[in-house]
N, C-alpha and C positions, 0 to 999 in steps of 0.2 A: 504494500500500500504506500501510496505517495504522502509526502507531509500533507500535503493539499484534505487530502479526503480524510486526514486522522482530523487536521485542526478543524476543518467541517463538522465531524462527528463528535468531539469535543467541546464544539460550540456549542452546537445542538444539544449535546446531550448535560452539559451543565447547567444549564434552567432548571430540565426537567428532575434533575437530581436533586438541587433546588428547593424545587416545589414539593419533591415529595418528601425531603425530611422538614420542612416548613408545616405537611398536611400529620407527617407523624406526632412533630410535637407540638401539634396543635390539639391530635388526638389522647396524647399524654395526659397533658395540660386540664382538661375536658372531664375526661377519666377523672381524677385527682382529682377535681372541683367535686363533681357530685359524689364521690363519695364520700369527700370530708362534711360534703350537706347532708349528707344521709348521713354520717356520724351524729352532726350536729343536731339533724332532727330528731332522731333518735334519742339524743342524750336531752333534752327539752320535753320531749313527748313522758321522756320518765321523770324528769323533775316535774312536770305540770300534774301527774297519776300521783305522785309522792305528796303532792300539796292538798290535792283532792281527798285523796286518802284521810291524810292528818287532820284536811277541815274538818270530813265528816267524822271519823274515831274524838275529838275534840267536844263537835255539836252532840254524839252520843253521849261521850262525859256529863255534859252540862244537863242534857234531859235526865243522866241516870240521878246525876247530885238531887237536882228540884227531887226527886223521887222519894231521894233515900233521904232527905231532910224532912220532909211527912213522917215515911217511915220511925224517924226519929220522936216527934211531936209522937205519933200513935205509940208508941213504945213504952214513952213516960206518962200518956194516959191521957194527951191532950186531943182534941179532934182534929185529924188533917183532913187539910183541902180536899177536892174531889180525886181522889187514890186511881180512880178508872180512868180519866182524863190523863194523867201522868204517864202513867203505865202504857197507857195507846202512845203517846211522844213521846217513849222507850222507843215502844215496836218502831213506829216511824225512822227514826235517828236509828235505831237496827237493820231496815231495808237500805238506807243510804249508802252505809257501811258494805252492807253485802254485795252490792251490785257492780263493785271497784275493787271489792278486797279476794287475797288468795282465799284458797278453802279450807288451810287450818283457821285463820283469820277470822272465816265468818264462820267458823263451828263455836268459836270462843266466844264471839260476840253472842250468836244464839245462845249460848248454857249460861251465861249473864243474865242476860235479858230474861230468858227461863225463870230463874234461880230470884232475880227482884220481881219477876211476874207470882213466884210461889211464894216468894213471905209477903206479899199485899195479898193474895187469894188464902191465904192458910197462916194467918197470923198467930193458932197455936203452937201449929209444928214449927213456927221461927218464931220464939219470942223474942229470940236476940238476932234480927234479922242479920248484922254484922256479921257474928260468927258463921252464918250459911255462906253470905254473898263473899265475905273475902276472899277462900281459896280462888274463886271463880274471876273475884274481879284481878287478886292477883295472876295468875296465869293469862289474862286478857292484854296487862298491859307489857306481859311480857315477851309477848309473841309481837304484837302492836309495835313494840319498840324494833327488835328484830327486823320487823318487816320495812317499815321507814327505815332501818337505816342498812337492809338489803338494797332496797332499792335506790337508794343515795350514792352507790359506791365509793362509799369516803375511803 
């Protein structure tokens, strides 16, 4: 081959060489982005379930306290508020939980809920409603804690 026809094909063909590592690392590039957005969304989408979570475990708290501060008044003999209304915004504040949480999570939250739902309905067999609900509510915010900070990966 004459120089002629190399430097021709040389010409020629160094654009196109060019362009196609220009089209690689543009597909590199490309690649990279969305997967660090999909990391990113991913890691967003679990911190946003982490907060959801914590609200509702939290709003459960708060419905279970109003509850067990009745329970408290009923104990020492004074009349509590309406005990069936409470109890219904337990269960409520209990479906919240369930519809976001794992399923040790909302087995816990149920035997709680259960457990304050039997010493308002069976105030003999729990005179000391405390003593029934603690194991239950302890093991509740134990797994609770667990779970929020599974999902955090701190």
């Amino acid at each position: 081959m004459s120089s002629g026809v190399i430097t021709t094909l040389v010409t020629g063909l160094l654009p196109l060489l060019g362009a196609g590592l220009g089209a690689s690392a543009t597909l590199v590039v490309q690649r990279s982005s969305a997967r660090e957005a999909k990391l990113r969304f991913r890691a967003e989408s679990r911190l946003a379930h982490r907060e959801e979570l914590k609200s509702a475990i939290l709003n459960y708290f708060e419905t279970a306290q109003r509850l067990q501060g009745e329970l408290d008044v009923r104990e020492r003999g004074g009349t509590p508020e309406d005990l069936k209304r409470l109890i219904e915004n337990v269960w409520l504040a209990e479906k919240r939980i369930e519809i976001i949480c794992s399923d040790p999570l909302r087995d816990r939250v149920i035997a709680h809920a259960r457990g304050l739902h039997h010493a308002v309905r069976s105030p003999a067999e729990c005179p000391d409603w405390w003593v029934y609900c603690r194991p239950l509510q302890h093991d509740l915010l134990r797994l609770a804690q667990a779970e929020l900070v599974r999902d955090h990966n701190w």
